[in-house]
C-alpha positions, -999 to +999 in steps of 0.1 A: +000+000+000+015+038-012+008+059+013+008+101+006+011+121+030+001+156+024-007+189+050-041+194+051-034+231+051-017+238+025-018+206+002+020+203+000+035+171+001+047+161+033+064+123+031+054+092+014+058+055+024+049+021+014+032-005+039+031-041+036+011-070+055+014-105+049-004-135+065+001-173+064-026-198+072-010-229+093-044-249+083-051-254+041-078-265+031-088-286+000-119-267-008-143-296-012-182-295-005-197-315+017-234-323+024-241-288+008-212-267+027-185-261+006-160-234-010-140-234+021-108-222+004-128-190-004-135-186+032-101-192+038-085-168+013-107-139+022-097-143+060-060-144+051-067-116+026-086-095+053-056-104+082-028-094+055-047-057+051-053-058+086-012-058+089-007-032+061-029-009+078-011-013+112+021-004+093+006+024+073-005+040+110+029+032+125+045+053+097+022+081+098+025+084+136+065+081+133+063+111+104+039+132+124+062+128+156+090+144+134+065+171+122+060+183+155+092+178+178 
């Protein structure tokens, strides 16, 4: 994820950085149906999808924090 970080005031350009998240499930999963429940990889790949963006936006706040400490002293 680009991140841009501008002042609000002014609309200069204050800093950029990029953020990254990655996640690994332990469990796979074939994917199978059974009795009527089924497309568990989907299930699966949408969680590891939402926990990866869940780590890119923890690292995308952790930057901006860092950069606005520096901004302010």
């Amino acid at each position: 994820m680009d991140l841009t970080i501008v002042d609000a005031r002014n609309g200069r350009l204050v800093g950029s950085a990029v953020a990254n998240g990655s996640f690994t499930s332990e469990n796979a999963t074939s994917g199978f149906t059974l009795f009527g429940f089924g497309n568990v990889s989907t299930a699966v790949a949408a969680s590891a999808l939402a926990q990866a963006t869940r780590a890119a936006m923890n690292s995308a706040t952790e930057q901006l924090v860092d950069r606005l400490k520096e901004r302010t002293g």
